[in-house]
PyMOL Python script that loads the backbone (N, CA, C, O; Angstrom):
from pymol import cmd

cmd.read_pdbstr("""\
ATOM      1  N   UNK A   1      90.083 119.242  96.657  1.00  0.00           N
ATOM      2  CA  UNK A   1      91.107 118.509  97.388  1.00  0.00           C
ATOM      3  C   UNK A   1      92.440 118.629  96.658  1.00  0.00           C
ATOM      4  O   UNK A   1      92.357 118.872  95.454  1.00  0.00           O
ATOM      5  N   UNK A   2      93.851 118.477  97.275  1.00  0.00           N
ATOM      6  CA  UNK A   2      95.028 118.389  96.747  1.00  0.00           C
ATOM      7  C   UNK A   2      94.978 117.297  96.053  1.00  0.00           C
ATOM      8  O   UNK A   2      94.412 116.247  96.354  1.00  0.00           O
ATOM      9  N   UNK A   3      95.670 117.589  94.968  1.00  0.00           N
ATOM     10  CA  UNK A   3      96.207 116.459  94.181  1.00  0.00           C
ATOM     11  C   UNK A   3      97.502 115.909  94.029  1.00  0.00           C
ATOM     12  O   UNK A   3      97.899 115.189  93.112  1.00  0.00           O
ATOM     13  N   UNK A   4      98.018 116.251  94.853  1.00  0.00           N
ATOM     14  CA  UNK A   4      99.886 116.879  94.746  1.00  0.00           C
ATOM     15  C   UNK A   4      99.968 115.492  95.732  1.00  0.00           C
ATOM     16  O   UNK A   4     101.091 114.988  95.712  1.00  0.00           O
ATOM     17  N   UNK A   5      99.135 114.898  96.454  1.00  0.00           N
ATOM     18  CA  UNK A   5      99.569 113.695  97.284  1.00  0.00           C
ATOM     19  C   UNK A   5      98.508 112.621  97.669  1.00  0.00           C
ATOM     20  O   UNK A   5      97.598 113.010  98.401  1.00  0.00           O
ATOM     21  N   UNK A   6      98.507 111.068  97.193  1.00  0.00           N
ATOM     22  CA  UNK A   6      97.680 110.487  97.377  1.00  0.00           C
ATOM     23  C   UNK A   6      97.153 110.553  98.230  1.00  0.00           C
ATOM     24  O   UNK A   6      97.348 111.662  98.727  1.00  0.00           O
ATOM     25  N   UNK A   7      96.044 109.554  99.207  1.00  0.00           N
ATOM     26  CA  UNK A   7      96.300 108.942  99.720  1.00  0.00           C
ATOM     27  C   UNK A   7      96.964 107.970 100.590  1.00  0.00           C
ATOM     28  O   UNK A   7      97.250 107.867 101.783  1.00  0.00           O
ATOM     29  N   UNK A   8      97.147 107.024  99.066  1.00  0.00           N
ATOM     30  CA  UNK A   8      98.993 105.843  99.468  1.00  0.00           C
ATOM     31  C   UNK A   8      99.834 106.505  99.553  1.00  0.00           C
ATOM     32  O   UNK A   8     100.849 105.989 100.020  1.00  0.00           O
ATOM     33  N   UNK A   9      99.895 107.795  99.215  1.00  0.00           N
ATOM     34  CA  UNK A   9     101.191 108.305  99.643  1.00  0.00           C
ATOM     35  C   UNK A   9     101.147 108.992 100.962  1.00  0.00           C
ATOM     36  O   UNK A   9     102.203 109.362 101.475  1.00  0.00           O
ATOM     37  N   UNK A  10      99.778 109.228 101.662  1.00  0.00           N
ATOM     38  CA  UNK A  10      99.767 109.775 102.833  1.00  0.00           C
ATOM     39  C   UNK A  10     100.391 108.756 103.628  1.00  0.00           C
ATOM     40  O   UNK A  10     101.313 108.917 104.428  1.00  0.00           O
ATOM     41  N   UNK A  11      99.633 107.397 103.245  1.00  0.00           N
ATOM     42  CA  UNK A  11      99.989 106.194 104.125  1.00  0.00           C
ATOM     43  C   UNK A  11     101.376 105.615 104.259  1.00  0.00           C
ATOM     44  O   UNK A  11     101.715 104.868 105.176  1.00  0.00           O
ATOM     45  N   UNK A  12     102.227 106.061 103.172  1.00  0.00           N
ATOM     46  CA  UNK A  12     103.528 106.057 103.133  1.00  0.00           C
ATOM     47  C   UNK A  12     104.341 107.096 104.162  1.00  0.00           C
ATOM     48  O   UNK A  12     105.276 106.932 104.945  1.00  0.00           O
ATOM     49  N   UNK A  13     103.728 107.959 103.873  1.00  0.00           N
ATOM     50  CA  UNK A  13     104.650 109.088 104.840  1.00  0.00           C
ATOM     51  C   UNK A  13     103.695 108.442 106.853  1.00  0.00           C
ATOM     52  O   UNK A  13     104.218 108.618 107.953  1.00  0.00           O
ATOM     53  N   UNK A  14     102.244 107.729 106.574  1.00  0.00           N
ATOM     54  CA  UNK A  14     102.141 107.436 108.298  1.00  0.00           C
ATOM     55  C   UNK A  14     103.197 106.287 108.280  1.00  0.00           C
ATOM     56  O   UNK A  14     103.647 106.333 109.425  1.00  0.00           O
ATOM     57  N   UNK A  15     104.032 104.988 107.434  1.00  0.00           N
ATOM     58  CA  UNK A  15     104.458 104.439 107.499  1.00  0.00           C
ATOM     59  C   UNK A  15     105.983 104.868 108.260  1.00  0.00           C
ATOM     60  O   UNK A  15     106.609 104.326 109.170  1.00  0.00           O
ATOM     61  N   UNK A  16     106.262 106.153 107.397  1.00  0.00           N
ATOM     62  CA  UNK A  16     107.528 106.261 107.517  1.00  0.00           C
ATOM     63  C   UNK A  16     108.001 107.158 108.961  1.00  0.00           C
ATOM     64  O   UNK A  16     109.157 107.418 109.297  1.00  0.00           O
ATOM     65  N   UNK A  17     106.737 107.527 109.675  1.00  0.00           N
ATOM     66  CA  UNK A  17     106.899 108.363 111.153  1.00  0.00           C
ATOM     67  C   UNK A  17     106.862 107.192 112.065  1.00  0.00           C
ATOM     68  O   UNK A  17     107.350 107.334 113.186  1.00  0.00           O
ATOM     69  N   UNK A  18     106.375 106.124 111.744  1.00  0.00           N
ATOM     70  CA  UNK A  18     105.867 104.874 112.461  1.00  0.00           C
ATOM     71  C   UNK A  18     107.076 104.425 112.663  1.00  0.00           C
ATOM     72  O   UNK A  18     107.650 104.325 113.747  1.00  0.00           O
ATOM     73  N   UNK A  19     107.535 104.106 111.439  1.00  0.00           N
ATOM     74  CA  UNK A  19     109.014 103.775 111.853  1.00  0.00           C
ATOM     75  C   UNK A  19     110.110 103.912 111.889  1.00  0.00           C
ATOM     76  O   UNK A  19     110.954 103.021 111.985  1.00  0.00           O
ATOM     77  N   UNK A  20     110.339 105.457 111.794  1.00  0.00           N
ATOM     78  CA  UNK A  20     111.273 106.226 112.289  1.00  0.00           C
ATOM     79  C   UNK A  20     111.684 107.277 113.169  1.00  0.00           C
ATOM     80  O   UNK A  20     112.699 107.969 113.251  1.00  0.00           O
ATOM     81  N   UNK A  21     109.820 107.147 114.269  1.00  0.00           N
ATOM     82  CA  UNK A  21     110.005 108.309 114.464  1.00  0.00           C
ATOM     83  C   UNK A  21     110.171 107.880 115.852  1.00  0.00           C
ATOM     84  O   UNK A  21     110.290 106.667 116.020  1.00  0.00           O
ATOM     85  N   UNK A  22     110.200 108.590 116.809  1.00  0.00           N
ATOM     86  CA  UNK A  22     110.076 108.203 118.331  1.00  0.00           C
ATOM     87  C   UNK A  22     108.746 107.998 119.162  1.00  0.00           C
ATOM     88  O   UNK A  22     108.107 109.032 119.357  1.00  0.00           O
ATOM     89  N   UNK A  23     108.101 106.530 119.814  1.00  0.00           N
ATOM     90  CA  UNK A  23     106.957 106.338 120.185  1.00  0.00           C
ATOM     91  C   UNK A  23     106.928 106.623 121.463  1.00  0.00           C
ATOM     92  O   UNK A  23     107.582 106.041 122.329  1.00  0.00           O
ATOM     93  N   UNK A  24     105.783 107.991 121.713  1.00  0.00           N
ATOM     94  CA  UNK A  24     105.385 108.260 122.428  1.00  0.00           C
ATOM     95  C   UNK A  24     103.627 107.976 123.049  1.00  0.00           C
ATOM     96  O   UNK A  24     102.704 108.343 122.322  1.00  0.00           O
ATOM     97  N   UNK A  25     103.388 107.457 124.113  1.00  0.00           N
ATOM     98  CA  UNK A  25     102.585 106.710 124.440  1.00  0.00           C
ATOM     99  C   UNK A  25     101.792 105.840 122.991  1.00  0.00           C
ATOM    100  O   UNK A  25     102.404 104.944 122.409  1.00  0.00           O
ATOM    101  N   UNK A  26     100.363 106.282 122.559  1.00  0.00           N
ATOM    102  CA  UNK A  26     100.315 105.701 121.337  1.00  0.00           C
ATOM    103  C   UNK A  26     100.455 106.338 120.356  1.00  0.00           C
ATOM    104  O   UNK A  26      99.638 105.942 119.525  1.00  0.00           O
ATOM    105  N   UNK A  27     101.285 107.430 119.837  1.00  0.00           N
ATOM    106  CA  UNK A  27     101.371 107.860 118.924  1.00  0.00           C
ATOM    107  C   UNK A  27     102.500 108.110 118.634  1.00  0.00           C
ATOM    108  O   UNK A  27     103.115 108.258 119.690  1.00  0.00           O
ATOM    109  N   UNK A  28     103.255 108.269 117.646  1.00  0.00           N
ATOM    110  CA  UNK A  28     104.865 108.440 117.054  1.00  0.00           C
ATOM    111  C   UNK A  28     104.778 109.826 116.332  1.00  0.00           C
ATOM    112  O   UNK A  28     103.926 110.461 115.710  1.00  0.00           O
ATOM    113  N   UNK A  29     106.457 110.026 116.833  1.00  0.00           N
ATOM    114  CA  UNK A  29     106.437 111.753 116.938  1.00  0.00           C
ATOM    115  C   UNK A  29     108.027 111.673 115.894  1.00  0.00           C
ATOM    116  O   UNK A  29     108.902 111.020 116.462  1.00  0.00           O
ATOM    117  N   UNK A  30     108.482 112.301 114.372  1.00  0.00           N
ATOM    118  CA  UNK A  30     108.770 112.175 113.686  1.00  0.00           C
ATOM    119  C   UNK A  30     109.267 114.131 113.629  1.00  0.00           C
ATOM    120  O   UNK A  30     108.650 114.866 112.858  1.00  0.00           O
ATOM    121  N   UNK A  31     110.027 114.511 114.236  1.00  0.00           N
ATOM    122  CA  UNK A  31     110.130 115.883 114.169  1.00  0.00           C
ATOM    123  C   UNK A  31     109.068 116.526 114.566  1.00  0.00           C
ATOM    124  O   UNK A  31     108.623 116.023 115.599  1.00  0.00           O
ATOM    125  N   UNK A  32     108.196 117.830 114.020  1.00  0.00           N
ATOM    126  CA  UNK A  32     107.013 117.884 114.481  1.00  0.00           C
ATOM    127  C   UNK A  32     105.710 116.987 113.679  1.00  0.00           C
ATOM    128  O   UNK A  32     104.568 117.396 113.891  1.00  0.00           O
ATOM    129  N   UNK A  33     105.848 116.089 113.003  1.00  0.00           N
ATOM    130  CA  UNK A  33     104.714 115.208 112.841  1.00  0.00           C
ATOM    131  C   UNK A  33     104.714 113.875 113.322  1.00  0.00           C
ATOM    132  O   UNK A  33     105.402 112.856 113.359  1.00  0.00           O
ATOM    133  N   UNK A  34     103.764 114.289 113.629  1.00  0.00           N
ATOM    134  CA  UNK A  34     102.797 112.829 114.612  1.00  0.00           C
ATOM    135  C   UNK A  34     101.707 112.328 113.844  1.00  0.00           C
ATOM    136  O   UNK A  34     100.929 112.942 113.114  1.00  0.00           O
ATOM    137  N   UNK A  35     101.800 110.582 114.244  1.00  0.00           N
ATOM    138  CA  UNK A  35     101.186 109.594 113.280  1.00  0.00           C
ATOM    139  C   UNK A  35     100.734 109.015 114.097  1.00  0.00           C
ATOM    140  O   UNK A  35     101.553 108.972 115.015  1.00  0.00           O
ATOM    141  N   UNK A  36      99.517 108.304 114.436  1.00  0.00           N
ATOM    142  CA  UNK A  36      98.762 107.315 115.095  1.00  0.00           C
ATOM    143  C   UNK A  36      97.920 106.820 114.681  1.00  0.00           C
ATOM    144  O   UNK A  36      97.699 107.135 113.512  1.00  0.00           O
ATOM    145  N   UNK A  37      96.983 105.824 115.287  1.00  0.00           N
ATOM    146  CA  UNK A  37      95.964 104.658 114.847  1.00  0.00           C
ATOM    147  C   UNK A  37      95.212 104.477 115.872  1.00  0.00           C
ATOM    148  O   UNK A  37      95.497 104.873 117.002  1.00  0.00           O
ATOM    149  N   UNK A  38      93.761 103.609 115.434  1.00  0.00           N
ATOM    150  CA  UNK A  38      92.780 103.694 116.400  1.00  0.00           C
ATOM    151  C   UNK A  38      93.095 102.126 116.762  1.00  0.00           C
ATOM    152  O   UNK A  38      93.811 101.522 115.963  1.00  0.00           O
ATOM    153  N   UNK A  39      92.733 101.607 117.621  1.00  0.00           N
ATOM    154  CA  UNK A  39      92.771 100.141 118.748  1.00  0.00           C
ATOM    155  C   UNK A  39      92.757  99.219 117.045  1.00  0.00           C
ATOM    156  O   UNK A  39      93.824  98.623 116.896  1.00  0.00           O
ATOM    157  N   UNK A  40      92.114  99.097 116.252  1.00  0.00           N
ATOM    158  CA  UNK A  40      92.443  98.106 115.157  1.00  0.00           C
ATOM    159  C   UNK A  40      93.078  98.680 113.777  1.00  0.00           C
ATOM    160  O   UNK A  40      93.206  98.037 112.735  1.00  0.00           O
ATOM    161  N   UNK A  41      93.344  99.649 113.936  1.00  0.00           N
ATOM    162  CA  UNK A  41      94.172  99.971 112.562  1.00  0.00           C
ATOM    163  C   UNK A  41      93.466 100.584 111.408  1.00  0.00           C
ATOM    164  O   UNK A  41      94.109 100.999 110.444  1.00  0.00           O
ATOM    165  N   UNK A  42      92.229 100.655 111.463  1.00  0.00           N
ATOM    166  CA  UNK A  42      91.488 101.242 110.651  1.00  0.00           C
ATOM    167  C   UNK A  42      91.273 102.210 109.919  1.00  0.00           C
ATOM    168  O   UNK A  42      91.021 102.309 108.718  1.00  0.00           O
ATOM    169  N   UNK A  43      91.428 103.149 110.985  1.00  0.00           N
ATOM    170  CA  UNK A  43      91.769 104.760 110.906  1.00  0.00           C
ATOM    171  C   UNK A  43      93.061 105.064 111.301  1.00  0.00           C
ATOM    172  O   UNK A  43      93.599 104.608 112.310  1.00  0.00           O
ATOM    173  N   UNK A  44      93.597 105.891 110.451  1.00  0.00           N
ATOM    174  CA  UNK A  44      95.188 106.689 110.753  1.00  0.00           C
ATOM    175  C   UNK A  44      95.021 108.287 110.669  1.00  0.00           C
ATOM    176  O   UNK A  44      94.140 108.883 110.050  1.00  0.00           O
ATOM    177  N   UNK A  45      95.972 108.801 111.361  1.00  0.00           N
ATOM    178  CA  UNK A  45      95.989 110.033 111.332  1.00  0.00           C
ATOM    179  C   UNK A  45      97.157 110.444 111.302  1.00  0.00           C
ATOM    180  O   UNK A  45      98.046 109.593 111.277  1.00  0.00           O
ATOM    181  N   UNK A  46      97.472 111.702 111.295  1.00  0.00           N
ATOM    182  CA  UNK A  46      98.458 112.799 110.547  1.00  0.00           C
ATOM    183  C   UNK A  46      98.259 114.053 111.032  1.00  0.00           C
ATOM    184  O   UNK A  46      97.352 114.846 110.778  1.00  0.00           O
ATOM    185  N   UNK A  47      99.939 114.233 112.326  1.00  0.00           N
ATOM    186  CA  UNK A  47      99.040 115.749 112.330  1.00  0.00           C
ATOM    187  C   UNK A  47     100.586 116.906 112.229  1.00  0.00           C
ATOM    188  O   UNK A  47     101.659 116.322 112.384  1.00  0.00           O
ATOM    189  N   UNK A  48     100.611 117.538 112.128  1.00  0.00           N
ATOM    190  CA  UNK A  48     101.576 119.063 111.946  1.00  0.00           C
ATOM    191  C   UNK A  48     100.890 120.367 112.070  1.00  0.00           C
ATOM    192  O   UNK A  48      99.988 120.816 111.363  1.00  0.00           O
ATOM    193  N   UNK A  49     101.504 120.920 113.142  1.00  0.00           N
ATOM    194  CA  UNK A  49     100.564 121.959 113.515  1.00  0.00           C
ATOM    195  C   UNK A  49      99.260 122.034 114.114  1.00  0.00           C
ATOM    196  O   UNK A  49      98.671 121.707 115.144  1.00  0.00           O
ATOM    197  N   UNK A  50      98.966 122.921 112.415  1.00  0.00           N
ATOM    198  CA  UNK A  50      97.535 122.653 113.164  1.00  0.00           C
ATOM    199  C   UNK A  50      96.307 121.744 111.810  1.00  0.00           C
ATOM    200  O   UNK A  50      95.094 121.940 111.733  1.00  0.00           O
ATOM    201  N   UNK A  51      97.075 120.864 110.987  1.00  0.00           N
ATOM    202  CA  UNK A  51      96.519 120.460 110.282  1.00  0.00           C
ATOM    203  C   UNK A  51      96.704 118.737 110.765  1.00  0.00           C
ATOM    204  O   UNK A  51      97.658 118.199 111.327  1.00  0.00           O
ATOM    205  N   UNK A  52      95.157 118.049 110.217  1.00  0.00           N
ATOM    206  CA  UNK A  52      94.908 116.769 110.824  1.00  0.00           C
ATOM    207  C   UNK A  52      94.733 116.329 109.662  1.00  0.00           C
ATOM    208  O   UNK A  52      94.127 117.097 108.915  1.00  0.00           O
ATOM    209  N   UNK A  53      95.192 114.925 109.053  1.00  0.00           N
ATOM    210  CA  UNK A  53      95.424 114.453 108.084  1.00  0.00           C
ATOM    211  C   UNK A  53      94.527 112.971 108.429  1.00  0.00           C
ATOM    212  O   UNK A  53      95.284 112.044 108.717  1.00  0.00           O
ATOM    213  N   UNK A  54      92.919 112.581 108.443  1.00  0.00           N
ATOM    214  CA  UNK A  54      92.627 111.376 108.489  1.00  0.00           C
ATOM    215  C   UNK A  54      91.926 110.214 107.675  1.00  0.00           C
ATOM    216  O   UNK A  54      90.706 110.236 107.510  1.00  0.00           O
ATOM    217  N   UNK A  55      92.658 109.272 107.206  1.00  0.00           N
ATOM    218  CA  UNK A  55      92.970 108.220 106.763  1.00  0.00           C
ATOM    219  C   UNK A  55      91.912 107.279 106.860  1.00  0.00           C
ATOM    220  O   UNK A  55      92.188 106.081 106.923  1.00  0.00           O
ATOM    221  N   UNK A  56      91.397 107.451 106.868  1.00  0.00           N
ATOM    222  CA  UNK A  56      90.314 105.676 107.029  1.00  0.00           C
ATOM    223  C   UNK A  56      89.863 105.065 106.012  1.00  0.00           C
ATOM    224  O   UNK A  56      89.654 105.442 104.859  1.00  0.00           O
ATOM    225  N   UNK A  57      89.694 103.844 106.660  1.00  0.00           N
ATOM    226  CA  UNK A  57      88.786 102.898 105.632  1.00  0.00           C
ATOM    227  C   UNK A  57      88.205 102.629 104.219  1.00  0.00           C
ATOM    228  O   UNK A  57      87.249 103.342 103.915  1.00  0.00           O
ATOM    229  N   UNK A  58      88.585 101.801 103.389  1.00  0.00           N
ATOM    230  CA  UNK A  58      88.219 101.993 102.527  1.00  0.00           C
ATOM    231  C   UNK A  58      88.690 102.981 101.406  1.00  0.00           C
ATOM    232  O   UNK A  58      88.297 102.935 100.240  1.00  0.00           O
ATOM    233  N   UNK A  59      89.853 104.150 102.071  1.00  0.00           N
ATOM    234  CA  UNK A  59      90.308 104.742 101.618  1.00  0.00           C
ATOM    235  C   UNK A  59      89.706 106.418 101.178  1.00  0.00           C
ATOM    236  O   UNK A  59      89.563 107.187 100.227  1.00  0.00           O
ATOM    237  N   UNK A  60      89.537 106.297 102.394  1.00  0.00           N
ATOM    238  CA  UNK A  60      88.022 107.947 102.619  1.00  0.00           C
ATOM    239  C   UNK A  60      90.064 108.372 102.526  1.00  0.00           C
ATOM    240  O   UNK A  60      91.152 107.841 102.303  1.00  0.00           O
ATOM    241  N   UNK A  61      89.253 110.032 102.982  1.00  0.00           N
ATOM    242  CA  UNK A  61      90.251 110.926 103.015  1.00  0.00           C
ATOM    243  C   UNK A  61      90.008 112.033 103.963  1.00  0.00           C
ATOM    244  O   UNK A  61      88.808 112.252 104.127  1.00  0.00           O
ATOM    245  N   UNK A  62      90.559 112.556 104.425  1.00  0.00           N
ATOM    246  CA  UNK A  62      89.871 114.482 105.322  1.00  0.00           C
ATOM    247  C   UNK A  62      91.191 114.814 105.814  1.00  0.00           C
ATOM    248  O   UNK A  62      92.117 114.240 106.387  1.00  0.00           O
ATOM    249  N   UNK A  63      90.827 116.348 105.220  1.00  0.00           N
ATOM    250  CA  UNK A  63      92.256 117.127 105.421  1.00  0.00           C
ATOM    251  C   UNK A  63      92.276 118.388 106.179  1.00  0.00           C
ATOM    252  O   UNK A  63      92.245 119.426 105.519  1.00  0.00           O
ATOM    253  N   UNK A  64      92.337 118.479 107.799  1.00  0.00           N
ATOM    254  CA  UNK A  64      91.699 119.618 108.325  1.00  0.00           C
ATOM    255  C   UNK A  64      92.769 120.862 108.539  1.00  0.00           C
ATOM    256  O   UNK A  64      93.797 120.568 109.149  1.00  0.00           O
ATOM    257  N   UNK A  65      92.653 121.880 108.203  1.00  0.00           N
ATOM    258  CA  UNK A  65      93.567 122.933 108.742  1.00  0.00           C
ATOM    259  C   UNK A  65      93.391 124.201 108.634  1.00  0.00           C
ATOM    260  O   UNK A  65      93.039 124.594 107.522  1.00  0.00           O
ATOM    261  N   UNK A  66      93.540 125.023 109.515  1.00  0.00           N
ATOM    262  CA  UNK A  66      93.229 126.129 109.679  1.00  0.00           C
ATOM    263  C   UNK A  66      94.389 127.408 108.752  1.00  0.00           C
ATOM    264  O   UNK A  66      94.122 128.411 108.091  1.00  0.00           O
ATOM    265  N   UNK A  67      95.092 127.050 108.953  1.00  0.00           N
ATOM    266  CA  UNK A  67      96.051 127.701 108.016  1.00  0.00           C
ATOM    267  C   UNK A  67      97.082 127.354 106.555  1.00  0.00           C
ATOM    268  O   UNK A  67      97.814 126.377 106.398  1.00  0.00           O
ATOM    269  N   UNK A  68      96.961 127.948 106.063  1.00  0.00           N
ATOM    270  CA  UNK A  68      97.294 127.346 104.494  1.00  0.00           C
ATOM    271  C   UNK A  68      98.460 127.341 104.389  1.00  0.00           C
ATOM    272  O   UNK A  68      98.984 126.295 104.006  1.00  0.00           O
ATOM    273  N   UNK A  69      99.270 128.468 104.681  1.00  0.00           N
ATOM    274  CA  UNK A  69     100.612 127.794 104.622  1.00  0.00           C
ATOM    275  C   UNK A  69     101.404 126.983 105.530  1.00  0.00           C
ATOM    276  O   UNK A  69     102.614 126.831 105.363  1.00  0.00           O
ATOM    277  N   UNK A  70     100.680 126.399 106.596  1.00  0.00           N
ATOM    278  CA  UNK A  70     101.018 125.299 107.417  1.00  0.00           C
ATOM    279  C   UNK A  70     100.705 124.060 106.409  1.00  0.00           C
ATOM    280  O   UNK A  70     101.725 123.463 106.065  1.00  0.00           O
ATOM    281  N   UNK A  71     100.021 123.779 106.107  1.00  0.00           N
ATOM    282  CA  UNK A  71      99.256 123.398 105.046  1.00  0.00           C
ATOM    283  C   UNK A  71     100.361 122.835 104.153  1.00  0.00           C
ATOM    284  O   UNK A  71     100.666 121.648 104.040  1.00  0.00           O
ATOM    285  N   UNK A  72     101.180 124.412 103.233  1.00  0.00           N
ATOM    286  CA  UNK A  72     101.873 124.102 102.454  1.00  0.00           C
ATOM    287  C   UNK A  72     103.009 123.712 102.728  1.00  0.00           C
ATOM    288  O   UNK A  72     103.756 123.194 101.897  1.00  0.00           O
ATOM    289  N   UNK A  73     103.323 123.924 104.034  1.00  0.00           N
ATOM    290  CA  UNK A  73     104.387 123.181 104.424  1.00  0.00           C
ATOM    291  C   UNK A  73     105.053 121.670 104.735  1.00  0.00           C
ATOM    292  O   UNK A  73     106.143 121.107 104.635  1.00  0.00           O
ATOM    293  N   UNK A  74     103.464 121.339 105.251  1.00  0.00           N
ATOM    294  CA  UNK A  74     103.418 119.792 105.343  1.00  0.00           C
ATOM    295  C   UNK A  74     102.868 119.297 104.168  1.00  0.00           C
ATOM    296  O   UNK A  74     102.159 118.324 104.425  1.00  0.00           O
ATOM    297  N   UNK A  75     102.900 119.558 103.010  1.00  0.00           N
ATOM    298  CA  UNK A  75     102.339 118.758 101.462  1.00  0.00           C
ATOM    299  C   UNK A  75     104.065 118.714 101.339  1.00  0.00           C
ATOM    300  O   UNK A  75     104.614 117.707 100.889  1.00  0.00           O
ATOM    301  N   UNK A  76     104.712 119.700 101.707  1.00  0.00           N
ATOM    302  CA  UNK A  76     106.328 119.842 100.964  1.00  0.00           C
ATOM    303  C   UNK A  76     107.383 118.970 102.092  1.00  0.00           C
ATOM    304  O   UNK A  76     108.516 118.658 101.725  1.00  0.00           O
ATOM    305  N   UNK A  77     106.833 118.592 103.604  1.00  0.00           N
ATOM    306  CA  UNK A  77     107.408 117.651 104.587  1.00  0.00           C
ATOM    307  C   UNK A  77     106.882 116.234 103.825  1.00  0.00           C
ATOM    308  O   UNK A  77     107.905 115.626 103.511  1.00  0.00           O
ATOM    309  N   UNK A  78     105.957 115.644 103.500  1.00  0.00           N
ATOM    310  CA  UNK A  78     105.455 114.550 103.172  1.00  0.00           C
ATOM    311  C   UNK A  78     105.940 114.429 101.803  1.00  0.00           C
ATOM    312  O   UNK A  78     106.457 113.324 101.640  1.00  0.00           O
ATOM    313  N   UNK A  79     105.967 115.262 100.611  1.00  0.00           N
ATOM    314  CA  UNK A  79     106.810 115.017  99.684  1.00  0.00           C
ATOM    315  C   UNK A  79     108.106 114.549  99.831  1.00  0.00           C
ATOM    316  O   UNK A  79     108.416 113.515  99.239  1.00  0.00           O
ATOM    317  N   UNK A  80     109.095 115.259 100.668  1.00  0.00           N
ATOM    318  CA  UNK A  80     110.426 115.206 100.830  1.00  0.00           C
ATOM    319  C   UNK A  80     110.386 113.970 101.440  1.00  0.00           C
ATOM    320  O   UNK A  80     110.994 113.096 100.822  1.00  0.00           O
ATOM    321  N   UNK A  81     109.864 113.640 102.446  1.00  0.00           N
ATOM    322  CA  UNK A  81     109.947 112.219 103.303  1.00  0.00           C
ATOM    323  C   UNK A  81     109.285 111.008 102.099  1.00  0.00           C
ATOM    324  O   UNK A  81     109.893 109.940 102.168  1.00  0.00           O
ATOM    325  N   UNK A  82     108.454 111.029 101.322  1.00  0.00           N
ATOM    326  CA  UNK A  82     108.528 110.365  99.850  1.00  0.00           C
ATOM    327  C   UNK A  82     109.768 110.202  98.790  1.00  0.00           C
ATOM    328  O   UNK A  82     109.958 109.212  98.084  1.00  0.00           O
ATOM    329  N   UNK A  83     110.611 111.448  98.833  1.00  0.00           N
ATOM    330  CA  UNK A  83     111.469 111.104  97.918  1.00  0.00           C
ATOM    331  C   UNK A  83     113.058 110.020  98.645  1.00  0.00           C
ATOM    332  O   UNK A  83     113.919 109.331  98.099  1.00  0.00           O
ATOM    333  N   UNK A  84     112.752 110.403 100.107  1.00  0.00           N
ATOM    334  CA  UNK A  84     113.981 109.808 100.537  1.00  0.00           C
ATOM    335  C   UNK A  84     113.695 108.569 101.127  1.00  0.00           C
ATOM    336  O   UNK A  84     114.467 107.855 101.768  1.00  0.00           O
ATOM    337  N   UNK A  85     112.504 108.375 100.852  1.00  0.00           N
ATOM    338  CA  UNK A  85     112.001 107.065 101.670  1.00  0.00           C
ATOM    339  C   UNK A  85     112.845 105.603 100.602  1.00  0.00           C
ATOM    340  O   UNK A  85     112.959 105.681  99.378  1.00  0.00           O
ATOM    341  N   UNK A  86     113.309 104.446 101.401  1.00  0.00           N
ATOM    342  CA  UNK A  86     114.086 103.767 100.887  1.00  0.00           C
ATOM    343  C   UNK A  86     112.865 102.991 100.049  1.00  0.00           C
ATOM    344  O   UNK A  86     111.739 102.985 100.547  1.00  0.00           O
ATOM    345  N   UNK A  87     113.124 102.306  98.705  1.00  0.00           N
ATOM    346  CA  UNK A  87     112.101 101.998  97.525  1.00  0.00           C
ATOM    347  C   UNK A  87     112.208 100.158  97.943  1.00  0.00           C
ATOM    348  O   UNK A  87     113.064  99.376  98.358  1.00  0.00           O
ATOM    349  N   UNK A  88     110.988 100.132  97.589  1.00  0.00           N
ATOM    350  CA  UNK A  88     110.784  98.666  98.270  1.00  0.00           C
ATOM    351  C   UNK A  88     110.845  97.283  97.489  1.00  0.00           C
ATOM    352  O   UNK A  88     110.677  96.224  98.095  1.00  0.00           O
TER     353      UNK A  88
END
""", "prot")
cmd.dss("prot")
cmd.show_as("cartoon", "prot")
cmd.util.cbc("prot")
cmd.orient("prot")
């Protein structure tokens, strides 16, 4: 697995499409990444391209994608949206 990005930091970057991005039916669309949730919040997801980023419970993890440098592109979108994210 990558090490280059938590978890909490995935959940930071679903935070930061959530609320900045534009909501389309249930899911929010943030340039090309899209962030959504299941009916109680449990599970989150993450997607760009063609990679699915899902989040659940307890703090599982799964990182699906077919191509790697799509891949590397969105580890380097979720970084950047980490560094500019306002500090709390």
């Amino acid at each position: 697995m990558d090490n280059r990005i938590t978890i909490i930091e995935f959940l930071r970057v679903f935070d930061c499409i959530r609320s900045s991005g534009e909501q389309l039916d249930n899911k929010y669309q943030f340039g090309e990444m899209v962030a959504w949730h299941d009916y109680d919040g449990y599970t989150c997801w993450l997607s760009y391209r063609d990679i699915t980023v899902t989040l659940m419970f307890h703090g599982s993890l799964k990182i699906e994608y077919d191509k790697a440098s799509n891949y590397e592109d969105f580890i380097k979108r979720c970084l950047a949206m980490l560094e500019t994210e306002p500090s709390s």
